[in-house]
Biopython code that builds the backbone (N, CA, C, O; Angstrom):
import numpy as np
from Bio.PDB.StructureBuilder import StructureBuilder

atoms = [
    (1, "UNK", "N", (0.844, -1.178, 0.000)),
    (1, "UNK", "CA", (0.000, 0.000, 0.000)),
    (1, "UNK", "C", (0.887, 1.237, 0.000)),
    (1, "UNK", "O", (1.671, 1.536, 0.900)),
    (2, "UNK", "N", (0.664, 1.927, -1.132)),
    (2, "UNK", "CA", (1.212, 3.566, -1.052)),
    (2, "UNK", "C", (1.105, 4.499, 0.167)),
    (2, "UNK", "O", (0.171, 4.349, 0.954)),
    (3, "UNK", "N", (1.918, 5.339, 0.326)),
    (3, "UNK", "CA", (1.791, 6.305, 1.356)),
    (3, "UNK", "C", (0.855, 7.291, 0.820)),
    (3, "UNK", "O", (0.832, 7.727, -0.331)),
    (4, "UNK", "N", (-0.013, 7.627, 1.919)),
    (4, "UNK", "CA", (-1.822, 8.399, 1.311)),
    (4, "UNK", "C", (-0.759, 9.775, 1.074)),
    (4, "UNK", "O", (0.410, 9.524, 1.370)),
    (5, "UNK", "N", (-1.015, 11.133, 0.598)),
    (5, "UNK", "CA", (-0.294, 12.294, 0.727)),
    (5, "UNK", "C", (-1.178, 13.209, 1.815)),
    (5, "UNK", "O", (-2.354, 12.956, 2.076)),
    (6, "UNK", "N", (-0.526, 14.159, 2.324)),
    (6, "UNK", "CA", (-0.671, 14.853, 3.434)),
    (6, "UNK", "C", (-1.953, 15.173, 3.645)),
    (6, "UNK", "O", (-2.469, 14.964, 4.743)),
    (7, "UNK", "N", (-2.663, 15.747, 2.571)),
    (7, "UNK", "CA", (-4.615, 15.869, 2.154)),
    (7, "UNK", "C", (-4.978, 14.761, 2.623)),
    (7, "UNK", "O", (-4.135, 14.771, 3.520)),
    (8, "UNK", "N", (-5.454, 13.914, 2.768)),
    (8, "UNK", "CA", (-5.932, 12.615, 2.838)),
    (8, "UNK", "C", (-5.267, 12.127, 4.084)),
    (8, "UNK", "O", (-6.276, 12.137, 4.790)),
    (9, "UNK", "N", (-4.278, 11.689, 4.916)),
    (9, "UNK", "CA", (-3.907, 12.118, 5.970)),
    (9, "UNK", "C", (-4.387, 13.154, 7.098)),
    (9, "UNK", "O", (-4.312, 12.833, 8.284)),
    (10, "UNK", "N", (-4.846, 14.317, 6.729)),
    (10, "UNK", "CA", (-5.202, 15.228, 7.826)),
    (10, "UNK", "C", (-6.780, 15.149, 7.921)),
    (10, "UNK", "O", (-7.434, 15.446, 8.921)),
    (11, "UNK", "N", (-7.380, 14.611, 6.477)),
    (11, "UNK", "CA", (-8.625, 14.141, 6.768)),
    (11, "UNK", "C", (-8.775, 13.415, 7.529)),
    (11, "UNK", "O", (-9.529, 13.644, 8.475)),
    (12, "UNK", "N", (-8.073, 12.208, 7.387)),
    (12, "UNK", "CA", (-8.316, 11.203, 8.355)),
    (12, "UNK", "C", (-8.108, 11.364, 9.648)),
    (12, "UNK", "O", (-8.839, 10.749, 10.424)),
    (13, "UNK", "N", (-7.209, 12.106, 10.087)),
    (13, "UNK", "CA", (-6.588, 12.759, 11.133)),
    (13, "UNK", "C", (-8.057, 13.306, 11.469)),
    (13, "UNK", "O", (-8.781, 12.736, 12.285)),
    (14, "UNK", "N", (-8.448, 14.503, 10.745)),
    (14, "UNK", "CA", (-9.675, 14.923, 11.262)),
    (14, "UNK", "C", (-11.102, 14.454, 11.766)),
    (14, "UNK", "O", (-11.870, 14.983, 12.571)),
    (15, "UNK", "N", (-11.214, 13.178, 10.960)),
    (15, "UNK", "CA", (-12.101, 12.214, 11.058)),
    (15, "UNK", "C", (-11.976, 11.341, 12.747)),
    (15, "UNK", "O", (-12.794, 11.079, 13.629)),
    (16, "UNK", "N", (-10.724, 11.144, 12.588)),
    (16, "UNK", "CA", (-10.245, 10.270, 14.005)),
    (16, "UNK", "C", (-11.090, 11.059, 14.899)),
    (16, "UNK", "O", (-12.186, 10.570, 15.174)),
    (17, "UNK", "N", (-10.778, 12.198, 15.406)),
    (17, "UNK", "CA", (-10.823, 13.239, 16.194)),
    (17, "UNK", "C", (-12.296, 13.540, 16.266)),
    (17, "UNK", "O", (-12.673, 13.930, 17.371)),
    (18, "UNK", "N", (-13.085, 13.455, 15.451)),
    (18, "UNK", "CA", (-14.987, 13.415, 15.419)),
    (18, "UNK", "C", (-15.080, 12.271, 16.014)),
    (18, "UNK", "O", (-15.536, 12.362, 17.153)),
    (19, "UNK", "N", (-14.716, 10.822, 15.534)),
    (19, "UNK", "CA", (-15.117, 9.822, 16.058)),
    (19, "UNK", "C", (-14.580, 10.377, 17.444)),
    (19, "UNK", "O", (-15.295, 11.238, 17.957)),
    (20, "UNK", "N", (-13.255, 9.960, 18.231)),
    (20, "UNK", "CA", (-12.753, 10.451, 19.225)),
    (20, "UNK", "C", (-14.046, 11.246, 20.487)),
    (20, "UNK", "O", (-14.480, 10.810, 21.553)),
    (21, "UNK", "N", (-14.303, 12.429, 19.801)),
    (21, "UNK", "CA", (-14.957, 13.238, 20.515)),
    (21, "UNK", "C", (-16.930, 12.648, 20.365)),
    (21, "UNK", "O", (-17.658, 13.211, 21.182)),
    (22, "UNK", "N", (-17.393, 11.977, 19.735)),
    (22, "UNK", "CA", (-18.538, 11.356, 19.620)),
    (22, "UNK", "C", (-18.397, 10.509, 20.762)),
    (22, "UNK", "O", (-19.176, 10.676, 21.700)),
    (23, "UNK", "N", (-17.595, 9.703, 20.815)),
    (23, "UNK", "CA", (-17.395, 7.824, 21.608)),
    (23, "UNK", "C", (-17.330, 9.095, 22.807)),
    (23, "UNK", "O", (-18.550, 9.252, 22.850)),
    (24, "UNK", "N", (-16.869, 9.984, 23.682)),
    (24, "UNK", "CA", (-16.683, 11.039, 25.011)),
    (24, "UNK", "C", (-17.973, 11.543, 25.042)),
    (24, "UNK", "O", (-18.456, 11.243, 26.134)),
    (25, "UNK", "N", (-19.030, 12.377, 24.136)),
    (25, "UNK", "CA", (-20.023, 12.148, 24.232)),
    (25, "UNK", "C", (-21.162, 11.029, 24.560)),
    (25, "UNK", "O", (-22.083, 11.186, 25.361)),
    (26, "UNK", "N", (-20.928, 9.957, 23.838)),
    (26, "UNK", "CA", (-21.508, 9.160, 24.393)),
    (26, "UNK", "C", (-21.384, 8.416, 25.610)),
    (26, "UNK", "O", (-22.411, 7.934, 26.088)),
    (27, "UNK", "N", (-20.170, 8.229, 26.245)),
    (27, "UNK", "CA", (-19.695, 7.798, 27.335)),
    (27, "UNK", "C", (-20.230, 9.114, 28.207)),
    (27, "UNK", "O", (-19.602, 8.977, 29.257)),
    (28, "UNK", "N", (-20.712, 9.824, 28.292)),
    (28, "UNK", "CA", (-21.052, 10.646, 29.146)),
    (28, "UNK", "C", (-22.798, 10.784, 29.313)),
    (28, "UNK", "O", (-23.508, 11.080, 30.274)),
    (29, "UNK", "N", (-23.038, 10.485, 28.155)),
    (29, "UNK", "CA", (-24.422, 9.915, 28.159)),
    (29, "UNK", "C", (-24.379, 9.096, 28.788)),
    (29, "UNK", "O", (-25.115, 9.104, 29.775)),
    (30, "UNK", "N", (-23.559, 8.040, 28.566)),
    (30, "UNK", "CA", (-24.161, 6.672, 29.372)),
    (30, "UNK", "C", (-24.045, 6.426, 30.662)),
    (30, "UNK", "O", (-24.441, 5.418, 31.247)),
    (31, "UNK", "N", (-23.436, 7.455, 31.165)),
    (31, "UNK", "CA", (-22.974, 7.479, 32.716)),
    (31, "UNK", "C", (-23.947, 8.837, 33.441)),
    (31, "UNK", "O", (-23.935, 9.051, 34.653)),
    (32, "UNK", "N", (-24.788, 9.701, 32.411)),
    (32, "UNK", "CA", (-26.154, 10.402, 33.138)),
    (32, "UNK", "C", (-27.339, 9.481, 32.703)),
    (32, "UNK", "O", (-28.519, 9.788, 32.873)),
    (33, "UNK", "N", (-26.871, 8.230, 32.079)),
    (33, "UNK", "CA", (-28.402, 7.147, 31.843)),
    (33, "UNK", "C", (-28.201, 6.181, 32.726)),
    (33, "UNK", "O", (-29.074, 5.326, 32.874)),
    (34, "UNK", "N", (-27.165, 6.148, 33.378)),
    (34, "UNK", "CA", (-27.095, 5.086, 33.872)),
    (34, "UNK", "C", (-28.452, 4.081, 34.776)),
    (34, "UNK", "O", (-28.879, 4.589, 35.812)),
    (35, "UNK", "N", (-28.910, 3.029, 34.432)),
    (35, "UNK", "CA", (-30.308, 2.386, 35.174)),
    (35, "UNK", "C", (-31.592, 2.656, 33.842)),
    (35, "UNK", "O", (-32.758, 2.263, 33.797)),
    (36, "UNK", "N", (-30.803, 3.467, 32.880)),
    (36, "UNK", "CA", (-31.903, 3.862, 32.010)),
    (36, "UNK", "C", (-32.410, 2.799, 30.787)),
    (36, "UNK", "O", (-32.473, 3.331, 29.678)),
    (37, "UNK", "N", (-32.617, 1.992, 30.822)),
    (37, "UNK", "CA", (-32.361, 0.406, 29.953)),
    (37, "UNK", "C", (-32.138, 1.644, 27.910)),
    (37, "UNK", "O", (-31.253, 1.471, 27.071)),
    (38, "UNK", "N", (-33.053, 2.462, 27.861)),
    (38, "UNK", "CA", (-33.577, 3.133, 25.992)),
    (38, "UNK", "C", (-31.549, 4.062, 26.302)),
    (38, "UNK", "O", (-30.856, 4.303, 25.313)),
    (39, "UNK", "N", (-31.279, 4.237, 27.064)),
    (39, "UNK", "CA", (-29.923, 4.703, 27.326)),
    (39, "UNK", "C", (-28.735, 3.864, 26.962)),
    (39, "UNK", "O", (-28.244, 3.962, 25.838)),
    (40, "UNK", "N", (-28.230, 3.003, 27.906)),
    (40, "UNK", "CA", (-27.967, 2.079, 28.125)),
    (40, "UNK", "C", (-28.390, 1.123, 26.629)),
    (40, "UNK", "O", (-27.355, 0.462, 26.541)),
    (41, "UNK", "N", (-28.991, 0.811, 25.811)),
    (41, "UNK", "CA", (-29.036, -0.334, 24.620)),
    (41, "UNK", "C", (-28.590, 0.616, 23.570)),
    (41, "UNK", "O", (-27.810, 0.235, 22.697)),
    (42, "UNK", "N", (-28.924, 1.511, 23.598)),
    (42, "UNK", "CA", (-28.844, 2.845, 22.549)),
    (42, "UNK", "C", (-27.355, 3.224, 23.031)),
    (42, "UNK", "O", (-26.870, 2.973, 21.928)),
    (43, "UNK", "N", (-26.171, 3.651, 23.834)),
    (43, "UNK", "CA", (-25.115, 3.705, 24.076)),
    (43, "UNK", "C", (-25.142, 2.302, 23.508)),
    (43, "UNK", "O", (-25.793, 2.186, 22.470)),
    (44, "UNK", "N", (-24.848, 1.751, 23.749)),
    (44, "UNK", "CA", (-24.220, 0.039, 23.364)),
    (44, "UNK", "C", (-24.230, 0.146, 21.567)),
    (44, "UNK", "O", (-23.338, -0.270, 20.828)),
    (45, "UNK", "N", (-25.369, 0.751, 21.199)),
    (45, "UNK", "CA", (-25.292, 0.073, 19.769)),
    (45, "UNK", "C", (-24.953, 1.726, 18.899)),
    (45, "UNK", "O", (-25.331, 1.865, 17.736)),
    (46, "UNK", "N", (-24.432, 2.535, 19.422)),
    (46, "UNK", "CA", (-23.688, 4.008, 19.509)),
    (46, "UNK", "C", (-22.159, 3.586, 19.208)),
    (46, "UNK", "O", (-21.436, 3.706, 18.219)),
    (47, "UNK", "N", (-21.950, 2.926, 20.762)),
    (47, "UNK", "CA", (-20.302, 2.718, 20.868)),
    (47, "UNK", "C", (-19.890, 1.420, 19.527)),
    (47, "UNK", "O", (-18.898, 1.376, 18.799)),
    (48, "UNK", "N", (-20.777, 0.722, 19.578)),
    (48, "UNK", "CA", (-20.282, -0.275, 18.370)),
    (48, "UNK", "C", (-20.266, -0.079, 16.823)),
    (48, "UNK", "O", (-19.733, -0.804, 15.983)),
    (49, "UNK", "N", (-21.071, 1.221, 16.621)),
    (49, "UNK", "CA", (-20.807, 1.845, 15.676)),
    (49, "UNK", "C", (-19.498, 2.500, 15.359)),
    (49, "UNK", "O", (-18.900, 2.553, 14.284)),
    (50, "UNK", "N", (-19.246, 2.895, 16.311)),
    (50, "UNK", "CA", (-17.491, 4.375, 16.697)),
    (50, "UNK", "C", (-16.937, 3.004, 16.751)),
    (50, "UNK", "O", (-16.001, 2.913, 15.956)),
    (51, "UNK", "N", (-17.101, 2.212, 17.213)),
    (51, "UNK", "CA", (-15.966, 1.361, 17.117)),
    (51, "UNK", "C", (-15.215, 0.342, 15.887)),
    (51, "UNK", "O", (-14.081, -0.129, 15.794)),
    (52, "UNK", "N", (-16.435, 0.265, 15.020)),
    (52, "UNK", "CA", (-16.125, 0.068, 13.643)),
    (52, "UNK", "C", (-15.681, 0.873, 12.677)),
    (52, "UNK", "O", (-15.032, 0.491, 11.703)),
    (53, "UNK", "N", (-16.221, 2.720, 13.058)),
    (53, "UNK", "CA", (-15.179, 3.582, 12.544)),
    (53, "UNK", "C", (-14.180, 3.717, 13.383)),
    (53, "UNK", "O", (-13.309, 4.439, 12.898)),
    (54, "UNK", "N", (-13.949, 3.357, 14.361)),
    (54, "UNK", "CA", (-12.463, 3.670, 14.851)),
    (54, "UNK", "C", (-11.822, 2.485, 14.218)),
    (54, "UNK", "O", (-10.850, 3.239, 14.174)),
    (55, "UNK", "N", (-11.416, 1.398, 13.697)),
    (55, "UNK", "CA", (-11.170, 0.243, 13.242)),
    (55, "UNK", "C", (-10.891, 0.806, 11.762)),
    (55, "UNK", "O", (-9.838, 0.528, 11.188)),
    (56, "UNK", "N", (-11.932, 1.654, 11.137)),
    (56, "UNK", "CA", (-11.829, 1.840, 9.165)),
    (56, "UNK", "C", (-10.645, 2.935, 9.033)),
    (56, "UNK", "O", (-9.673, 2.891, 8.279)),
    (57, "UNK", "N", (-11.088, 4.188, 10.216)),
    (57, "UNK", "CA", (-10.712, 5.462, 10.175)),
    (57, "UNK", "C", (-9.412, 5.712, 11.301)),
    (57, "UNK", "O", (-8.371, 6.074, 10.753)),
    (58, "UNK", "N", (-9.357, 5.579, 12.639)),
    (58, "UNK", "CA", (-8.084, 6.146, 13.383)),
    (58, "UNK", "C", (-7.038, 5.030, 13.404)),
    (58, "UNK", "O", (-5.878, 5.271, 13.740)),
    (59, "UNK", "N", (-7.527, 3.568, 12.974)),
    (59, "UNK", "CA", (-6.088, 2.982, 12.800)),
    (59, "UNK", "C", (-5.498, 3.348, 11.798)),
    (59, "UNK", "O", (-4.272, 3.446, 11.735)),
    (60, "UNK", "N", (-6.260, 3.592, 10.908)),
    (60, "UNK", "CA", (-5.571, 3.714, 9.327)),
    (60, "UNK", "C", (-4.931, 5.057, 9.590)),
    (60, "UNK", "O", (-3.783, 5.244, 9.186)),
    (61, "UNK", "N", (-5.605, 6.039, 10.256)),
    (61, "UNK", "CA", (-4.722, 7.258, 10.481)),
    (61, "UNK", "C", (-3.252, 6.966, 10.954)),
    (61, "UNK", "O", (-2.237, 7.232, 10.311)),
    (62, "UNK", "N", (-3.327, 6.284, 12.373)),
    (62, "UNK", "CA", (-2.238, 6.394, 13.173)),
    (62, "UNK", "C", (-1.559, 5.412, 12.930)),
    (62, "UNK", "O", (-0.726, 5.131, 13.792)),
    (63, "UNK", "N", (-1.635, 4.496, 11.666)),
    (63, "UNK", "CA", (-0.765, 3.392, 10.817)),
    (63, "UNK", "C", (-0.013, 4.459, 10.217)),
    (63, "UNK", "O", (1.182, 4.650, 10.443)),
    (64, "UNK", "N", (-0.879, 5.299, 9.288)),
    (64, "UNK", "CA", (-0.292, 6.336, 8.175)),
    (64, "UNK", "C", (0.836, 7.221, 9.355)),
    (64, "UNK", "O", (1.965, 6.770, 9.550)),
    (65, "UNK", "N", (0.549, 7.971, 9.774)),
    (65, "UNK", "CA", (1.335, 8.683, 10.920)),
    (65, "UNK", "C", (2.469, 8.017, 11.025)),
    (65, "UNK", "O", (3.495, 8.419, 10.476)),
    (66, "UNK", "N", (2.416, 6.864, 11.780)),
    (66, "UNK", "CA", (3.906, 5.900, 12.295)),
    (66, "UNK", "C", (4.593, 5.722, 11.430)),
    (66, "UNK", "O", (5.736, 5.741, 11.886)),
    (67, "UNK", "N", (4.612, 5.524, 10.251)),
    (67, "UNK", "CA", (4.993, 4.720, 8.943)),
    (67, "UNK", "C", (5.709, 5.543, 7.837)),
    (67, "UNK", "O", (6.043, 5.002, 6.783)),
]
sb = StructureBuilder()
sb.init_structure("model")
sb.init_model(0)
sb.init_chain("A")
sb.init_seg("    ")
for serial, (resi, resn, name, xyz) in enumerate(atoms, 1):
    if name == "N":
        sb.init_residue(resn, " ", resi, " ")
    sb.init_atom(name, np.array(xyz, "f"), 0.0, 1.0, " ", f" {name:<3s}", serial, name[0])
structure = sb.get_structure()
């Protein structure tokens, strides 16, 4: 795989950083829902979303970065 160039890089970079700050939002939800079951299933299927873009989007960033 080619090295992405700096454009495409800071996107991703930028992208990381939304996901990043979404998954802190939601973790903060889920800790003023806490006991709330529509909270609580809805965080769960929130975080497993961010977590499949954190997997497409901030590894691939911070692969690109190291490398």
């Amino acid at each position: 795989m080619s090295k992405m160039d700096a454009t495409e890089l800071n996107r991703l970079k930028a992208m990381s950083r939304k996901i990043e700050e979404a998954e802190k939002a939601v973790r903060e939800l889920q800790s003023l829902g806490d006991g709330a079951p529509v909270i609580e299933k809805n965080v769960r299927s929130i975080l497993s979303i961010t977590h499949a873009l954190r997997f497409g989007i901030c590894d691939l960033a911070e692969m690109e970065d190291c490398c």
